[in-house]
C-alpha positions as CSV (number, residue, x, y, z in Angstrom):
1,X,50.2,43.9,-61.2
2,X,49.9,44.8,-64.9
3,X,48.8,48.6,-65.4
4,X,46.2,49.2,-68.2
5,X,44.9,52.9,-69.3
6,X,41.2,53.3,-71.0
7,X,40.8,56.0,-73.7
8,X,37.4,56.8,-74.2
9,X,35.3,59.4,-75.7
10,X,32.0,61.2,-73.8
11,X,28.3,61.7,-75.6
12,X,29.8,65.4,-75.6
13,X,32.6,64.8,-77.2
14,X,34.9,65.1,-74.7
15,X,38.1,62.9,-74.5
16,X,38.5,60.8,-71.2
17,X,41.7,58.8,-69.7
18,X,41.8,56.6,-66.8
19,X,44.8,54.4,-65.6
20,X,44.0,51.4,-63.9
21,X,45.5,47.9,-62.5
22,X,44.1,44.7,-63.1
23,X,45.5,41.0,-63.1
24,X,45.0,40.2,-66.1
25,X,44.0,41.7,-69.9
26,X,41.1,39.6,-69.7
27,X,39.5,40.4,-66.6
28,X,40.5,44.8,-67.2
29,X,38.7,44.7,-70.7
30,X,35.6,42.9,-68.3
31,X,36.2,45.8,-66.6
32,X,36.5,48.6,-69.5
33,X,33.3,46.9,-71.2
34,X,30.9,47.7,-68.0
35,X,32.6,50.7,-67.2
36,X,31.6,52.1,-71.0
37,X,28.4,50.4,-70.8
38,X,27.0,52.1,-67.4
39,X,28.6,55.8,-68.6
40,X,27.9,55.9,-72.3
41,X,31.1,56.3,-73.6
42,X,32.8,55.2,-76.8
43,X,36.4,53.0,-76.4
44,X,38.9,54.5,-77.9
45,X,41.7,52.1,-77.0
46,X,42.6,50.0,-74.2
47,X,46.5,49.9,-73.5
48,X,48.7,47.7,-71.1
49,X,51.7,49.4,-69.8
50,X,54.9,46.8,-71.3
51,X,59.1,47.7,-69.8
52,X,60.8,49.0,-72.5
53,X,64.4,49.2,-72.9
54,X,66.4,52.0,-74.8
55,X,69.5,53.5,-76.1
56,X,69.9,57.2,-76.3
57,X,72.3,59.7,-77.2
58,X,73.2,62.8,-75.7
59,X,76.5,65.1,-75.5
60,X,78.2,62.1,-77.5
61,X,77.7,60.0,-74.6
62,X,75.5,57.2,-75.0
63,X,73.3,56.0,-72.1
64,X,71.0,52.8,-71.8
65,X,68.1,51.9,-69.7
66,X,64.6,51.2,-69.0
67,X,61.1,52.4,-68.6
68,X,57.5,51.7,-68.7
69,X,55.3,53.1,-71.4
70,X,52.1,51.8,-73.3
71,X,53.7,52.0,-76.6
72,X,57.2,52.2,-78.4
73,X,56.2,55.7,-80.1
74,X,54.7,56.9,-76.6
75,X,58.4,56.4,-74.9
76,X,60.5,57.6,-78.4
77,X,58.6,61.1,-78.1
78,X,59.2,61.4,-74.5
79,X,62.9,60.6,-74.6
80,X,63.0,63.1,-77.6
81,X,61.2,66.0,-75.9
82,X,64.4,65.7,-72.9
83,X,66.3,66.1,-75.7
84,X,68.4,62.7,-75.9
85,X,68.4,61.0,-80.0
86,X,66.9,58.0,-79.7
87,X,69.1,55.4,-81.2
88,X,66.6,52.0,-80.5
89,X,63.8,51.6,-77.9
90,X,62.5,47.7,-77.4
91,X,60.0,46.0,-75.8
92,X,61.5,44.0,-73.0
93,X,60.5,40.3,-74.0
94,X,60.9,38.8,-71.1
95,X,60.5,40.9,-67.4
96,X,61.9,38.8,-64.7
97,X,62.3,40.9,-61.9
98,X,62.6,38.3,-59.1
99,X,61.2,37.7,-55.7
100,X,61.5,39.7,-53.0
101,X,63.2,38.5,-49.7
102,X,62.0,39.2,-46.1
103,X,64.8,40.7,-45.4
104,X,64.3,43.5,-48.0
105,X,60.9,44.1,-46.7
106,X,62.1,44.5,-42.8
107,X,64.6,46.8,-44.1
108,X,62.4,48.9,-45.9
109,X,60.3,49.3,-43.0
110,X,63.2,49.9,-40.5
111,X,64.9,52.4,-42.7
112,X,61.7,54.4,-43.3
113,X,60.8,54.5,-39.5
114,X,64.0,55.9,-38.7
115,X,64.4,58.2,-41.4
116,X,60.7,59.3,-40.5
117,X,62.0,59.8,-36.7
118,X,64.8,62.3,-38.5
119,X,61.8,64.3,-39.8
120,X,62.1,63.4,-43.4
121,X,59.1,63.5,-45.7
122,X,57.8,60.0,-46.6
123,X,58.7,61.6,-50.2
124,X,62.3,61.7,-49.4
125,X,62.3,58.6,-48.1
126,X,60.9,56.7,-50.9
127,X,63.2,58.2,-53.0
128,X,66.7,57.3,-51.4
129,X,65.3,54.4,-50.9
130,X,64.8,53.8,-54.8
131,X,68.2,54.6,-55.6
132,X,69.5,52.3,-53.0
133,X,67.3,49.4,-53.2
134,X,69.1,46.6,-55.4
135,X,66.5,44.1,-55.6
136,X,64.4,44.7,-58.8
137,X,61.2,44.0,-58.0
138,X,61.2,46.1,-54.9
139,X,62.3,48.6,-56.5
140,X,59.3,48.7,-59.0
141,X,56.9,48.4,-56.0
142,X,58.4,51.1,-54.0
143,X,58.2,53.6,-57.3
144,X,54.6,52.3,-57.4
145,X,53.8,53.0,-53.6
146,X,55.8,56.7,-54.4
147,X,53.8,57.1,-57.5
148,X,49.8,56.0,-56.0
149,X,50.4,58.0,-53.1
150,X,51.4,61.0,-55.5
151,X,48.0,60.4,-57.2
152,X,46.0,60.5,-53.9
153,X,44.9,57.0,-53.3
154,X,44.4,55.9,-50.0
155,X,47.0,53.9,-47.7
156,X,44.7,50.4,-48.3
157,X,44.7,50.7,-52.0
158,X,48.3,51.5,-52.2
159,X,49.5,48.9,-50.3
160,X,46.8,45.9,-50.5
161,X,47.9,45.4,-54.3
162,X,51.5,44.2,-52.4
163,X,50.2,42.1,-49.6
164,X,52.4,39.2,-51.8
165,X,55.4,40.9,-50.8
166,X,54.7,43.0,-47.3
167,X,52.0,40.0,-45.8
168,X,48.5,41.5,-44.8
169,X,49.5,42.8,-41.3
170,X,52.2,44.8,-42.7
171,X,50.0,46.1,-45.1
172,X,47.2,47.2,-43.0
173,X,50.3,48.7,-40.2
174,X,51.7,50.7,-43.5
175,X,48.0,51.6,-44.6
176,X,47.2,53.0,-40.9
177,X,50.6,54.9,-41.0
178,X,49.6,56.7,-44.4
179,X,46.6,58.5,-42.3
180,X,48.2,58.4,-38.7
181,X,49.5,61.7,-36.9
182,X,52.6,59.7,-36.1
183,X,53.8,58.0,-39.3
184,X,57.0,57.1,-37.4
185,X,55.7,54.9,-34.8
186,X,53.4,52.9,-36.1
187,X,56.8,52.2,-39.1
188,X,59.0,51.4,-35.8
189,X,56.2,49.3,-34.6
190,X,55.7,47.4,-37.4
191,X,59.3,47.1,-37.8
192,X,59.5,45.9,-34.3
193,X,57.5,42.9,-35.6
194,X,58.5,41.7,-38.7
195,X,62.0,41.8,-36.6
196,X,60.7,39.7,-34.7
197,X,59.0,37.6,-36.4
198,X,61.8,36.8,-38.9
199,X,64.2,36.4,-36.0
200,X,61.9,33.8,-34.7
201,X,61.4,31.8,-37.9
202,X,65.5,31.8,-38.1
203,X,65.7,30.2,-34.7
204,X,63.0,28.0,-35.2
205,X,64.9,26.9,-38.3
206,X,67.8,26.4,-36.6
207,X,66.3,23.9,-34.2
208,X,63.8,22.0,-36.3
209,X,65.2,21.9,-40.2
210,X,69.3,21.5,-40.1
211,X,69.0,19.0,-36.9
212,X,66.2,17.0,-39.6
213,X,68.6,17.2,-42.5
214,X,71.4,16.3,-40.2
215,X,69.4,12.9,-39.1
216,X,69.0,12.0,-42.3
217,X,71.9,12.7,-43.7
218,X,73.6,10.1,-40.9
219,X,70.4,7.5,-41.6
220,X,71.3,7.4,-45.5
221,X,74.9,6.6,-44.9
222,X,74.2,3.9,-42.0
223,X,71.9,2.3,-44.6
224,X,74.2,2.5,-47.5
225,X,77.1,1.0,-45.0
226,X,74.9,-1.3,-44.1
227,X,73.1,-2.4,-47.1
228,X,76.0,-1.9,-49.8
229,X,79.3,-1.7,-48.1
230,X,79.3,-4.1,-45.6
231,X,77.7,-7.2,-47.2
232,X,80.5,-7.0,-49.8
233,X,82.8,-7.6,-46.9
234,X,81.3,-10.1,-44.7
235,X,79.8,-12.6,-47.3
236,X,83.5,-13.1,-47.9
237,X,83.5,-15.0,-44.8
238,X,80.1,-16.8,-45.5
239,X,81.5,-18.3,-48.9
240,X,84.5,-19.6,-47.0
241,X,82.1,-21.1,-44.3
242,X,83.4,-19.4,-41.7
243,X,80.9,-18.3,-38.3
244,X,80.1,-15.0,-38.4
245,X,79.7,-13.1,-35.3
246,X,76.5,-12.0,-33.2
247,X,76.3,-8.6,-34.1
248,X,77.8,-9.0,-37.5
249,X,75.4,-11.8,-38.2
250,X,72.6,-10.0,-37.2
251,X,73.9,-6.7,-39.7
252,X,73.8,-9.2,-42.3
253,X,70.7,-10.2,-42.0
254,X,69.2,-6.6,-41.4
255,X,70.9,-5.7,-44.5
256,X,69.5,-8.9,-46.7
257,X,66.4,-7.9,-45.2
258,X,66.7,-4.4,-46.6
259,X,67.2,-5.8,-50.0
260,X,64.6,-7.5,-50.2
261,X,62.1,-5.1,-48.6
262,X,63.2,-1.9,-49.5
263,X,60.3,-1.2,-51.7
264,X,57.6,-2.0,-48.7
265,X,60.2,0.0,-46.6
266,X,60.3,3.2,-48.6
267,X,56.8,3.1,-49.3
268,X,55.5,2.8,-45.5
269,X,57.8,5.8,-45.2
270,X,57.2,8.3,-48.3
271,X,53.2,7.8,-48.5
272,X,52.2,9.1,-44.8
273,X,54.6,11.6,-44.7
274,X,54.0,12.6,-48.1
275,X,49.9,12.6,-47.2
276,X,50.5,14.3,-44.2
277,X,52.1,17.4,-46.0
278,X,49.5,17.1,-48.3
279,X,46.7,17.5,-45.1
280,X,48.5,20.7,-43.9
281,X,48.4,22.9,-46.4
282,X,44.7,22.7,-46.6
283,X,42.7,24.6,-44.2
284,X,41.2,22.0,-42.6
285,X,44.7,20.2,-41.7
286,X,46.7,24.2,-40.8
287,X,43.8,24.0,-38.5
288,X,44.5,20.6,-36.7
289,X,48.3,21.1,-36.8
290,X,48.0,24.8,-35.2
291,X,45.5,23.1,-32.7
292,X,47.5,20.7,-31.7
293,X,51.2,21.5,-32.1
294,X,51.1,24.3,-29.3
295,X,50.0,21.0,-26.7
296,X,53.4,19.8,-27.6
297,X,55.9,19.9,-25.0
298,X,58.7,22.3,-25.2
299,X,58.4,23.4,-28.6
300,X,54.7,23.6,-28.5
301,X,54.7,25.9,-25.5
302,X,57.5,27.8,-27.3
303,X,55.3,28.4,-30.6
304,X,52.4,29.2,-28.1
305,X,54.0,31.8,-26.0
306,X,55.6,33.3,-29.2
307,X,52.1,33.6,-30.8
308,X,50.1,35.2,-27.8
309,X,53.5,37.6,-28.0
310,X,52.7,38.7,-31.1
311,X,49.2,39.1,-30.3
312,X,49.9,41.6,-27.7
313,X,52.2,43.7,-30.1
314,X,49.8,44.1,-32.3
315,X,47.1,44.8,-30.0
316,X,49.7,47.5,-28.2
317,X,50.5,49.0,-31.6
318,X,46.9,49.4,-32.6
319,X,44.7,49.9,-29.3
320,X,43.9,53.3,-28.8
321,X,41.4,53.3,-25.7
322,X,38.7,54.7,-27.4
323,X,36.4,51.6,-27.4
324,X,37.4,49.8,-30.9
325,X,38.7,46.7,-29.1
326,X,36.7,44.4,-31.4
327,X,38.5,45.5,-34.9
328,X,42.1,46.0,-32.7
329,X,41.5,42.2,-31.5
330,X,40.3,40.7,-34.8
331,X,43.8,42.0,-36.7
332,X,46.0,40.8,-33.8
333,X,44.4,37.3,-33.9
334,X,45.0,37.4,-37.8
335,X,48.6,38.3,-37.2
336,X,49.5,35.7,-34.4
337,X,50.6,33.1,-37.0
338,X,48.1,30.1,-35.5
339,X,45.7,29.6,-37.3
340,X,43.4,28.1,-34.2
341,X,43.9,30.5,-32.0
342,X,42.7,33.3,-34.8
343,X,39.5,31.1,-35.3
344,X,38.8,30.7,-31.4
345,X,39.8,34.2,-30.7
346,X,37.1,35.2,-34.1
347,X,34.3,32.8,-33.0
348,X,34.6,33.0,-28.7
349,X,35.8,36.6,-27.9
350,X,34.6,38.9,-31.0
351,X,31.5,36.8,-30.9
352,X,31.0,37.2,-27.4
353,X,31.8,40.7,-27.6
354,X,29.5,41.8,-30.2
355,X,26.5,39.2,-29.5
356,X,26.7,38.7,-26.1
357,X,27.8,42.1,-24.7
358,X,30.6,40.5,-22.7
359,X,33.6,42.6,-21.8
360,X,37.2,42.3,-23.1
361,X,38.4,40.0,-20.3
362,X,35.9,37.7,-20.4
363,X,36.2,37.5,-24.1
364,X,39.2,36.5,-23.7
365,X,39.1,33.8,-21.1
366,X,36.2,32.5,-23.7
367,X,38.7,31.5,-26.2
368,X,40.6,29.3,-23.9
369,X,43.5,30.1,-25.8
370,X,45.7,32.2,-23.9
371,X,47.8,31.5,-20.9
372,X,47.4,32.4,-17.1
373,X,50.0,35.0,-17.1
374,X,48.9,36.8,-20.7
375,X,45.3,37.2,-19.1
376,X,46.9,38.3,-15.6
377,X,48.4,41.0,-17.4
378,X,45.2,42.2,-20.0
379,X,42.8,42.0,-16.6
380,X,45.3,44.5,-14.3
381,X,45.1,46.5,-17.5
382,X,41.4,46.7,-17.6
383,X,41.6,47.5,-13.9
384,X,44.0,50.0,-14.1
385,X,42.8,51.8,-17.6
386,X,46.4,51.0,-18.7
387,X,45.9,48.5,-21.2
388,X,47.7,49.1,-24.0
389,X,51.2,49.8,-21.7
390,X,50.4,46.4,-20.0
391,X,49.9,44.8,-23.4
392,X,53.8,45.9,-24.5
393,X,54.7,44.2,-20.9
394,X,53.3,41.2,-22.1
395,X,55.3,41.1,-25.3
396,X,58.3,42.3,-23.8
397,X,58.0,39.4,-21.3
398,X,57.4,35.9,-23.7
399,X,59.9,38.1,-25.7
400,X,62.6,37.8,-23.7
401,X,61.5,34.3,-22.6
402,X,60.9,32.6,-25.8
403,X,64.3,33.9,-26.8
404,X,66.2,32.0,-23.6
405,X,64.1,29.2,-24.1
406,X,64.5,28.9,-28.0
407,X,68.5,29.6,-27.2
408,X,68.1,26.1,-24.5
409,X,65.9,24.2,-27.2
410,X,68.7,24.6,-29.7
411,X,71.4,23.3,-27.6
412,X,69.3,20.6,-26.1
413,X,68.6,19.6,-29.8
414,X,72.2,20.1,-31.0
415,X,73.5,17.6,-27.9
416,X,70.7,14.9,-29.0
417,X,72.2,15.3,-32.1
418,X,75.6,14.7,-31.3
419,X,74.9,11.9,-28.8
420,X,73.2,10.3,-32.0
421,X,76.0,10.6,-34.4
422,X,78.3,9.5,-31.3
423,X,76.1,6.1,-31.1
424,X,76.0,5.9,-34.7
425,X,79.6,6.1,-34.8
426,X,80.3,3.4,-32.1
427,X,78.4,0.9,-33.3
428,X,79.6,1.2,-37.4
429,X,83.5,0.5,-35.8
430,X,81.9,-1.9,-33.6
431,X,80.8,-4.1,-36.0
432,X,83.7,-3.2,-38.7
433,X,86.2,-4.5,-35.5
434,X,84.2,-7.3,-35.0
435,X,84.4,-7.8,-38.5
436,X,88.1,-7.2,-38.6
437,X,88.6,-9.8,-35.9
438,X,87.0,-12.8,-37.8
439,X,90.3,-12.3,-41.0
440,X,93.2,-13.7,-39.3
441,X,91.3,-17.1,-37.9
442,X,90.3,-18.0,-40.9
443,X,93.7,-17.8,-42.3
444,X,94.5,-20.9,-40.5
């Protein structure tokens, strides 16, 4: 997020600087103009911080780099009080720093949760970190997390103005951690999770996308055997009048008929699939599909058991057993990844909690959205006063089931697969043998 600094002068006289972040130059000058207005002061300037790269010399070795500053001159003096001669200093035209992958964010969290358990300062950390951290852009937002929590600010400031990059349960886990007496659990927690999480999403990849891409990979060359290979070979035998086969005469057609309604073919295809997408990514349709897709067998039960998992992680991370169950179970439901279960959690249990009085058990039998066992395990922890242990036991468990089940989803998938190229094979060298058969009789 672009940095801006205000300049402004007091009715006394006195000379005032603030830095400050803001999306865009538009909206921070909005911002300087009412902050002048309310406080009587007179704008001086209003600066946006630009990267800046530079030469300098120094012991007849000449180094190069980059830095942020407001202005050219700004960056020139500094580099001359350190006592390097400026040789050129330029504004960076165009910053492309990148995105930044999960994987850089998971390791980030790791490292720091078990550097923390070595009894480093956060400090410290940050700064191996920054040397090591070859990604560009996280880089810049790990100087920036050093650099506001320098300044004072507090763990939700810091780390809100990066929920692009860290997601908003890893940023409200990093912004508890910042004011926690035990920085280095609740790091290894949320470690724990976005572990976990990507993990899952790699599996879930592995069963779902290549086993789609391999389908349709297969489909496309059937069709284009079908439709532009074979009839070059068998009309041969139609010009010369000779009878074709069953199943070579039926290919034929099927492929004349592709020909001549590939257009209406295509179309029936591309438009409800492509309409479909389209519902999804609105609220409305994440809503239905979330609903939904866990009532589908197998994978739905998968997806469900893996989201009331990460439910009770969160909720065993953050419950401390001193009554604030309702703001514990509101950011668990936000970070189990369905969308329906979040809003049935929201509206049945939180609601019921807070309007009706009702207890933490029947709260959550009110959302009718988790499973026999996960409430089995939440109501001998209510009994018991050990509900946060008995909410780890819970993840733990769908943990290591979803895992064993994912593992058998992804060979059941991977043998469908292969029985389907298998079928698709026979019948291609079925119908190329038949076709093979017809060439000698008509030589005579």
């Amino acid at each position: 997020m672009p940095v801006f600094r205000l300049k402004g002068i007091t009715s006394n006289g006195k000379l005032i600087q603030n830095e400050f972040e803001a999306d865009t130059k538009k909206i921070a000058t909005e911002r300087v103009n009412r902050f002048i207005k309310s406080k009587g002061v007179k704008l001086k300037s209003l600066d946006q911080k630009y990267n800046f790269l530079y030469k300098v010399e120094k012991d007849g070795k000449v180094l190069s780099g980059e830095q942020e500053a407001y202005s050219k001159e700004e960056l020139e003096r500094a580099l001359a009080k350190l006592g390097y001669k400026v040789k050129s200093v330029q504004k960076e035209l165009i910053s492309f720093k990148g995105g930044v992958p999960s994987d850089e964010v998971v390791n980030f969290i790791r490292i720091s949760a078990d550097l923390l358990k070595q009894k480093l300062t956060f400090d410290e950390i940050l700064n191996l970190l920054i040397e090591d951290t070859q990604n560009k852009r996280m880089k810049e937002v790990i100087r920036t997390i050093q650099k506001d929590l320098k300044d004072g600010k507090e763990g939700s400031e810091v780390y809100n103005k990066h929920i692009d990059i860290f997601g908003k349960f890893a940023c409200y886990m990093l912004s508890v951690a910042s004011t926690s007496g035990n920085m280095a659990l609740v790091f290894e927690s949320t470690a724990k999770f976005l572990e976990r999480d990507a993990a899952f999403k790699k599996n879930l990849r592995r069963a779902m996308l290549m086993p789609a891409i391999t389908v349709l990979a297969i489909i496309l060359v059937i069709l284009f055997y079908v439709g532009y290979i074979f009839p070059a070979t068998a009309e041969l035998f139609v010009d010369m009048g000779i009878d074709l086969p069953p199943m070579t005469e039926w290919t034929m057609n099927f492929s004349y008929f592709l020909r001549d309604y590939w257009l209406p073919i295509v179309t029936a295809f591309v438009i409800p699939i492509s309409a479909f997408i389209a519902f999804i990514r609105t609220e409305k349709g994440k809503l239905v599909l979330d609903r939904y897709i866990i009532k589908v067998p197998v994978i739905g039960d998968l997806l469900h058991k893996t989201s009331i998992e990460i439910f009770a992680r969160v909720f065993y991370t953050l419950y401390s057993g001193s009554g604030q169950n309702v703001e514990v179970i509101k950011i668990a439901s936000e970070a189990c990844r369905n969308t329906y279960m979040e809003k049935m959690i929201k509206e049945k249990a939180i609601r019921g909690m807070l309007d009706e009085g009702k207890g933490l058990m029947e709260g959550l039998e009110a959302s009718g959205v988790f499973t026999k066992t996960a409430l089995s395990r939440f109501r001998l922890g209510a009994e018991t006063g050990d509900l946060k242990n008995n909410a780890q036991q819970l993840a733990d468990y769908y943990e290591i089931q979803t895992t064993y089940k994912m593992n058998s989803v992804i060979d059941m998938i991977n043998l469908f697969i292969n029985l389907f190229i298998m079928i698709a094979l026979i019948a291609i060298t079925v119908v190329s043998s038949e076709t093979a058969v017809i060439q000698p009789q008509s030589q005579f």
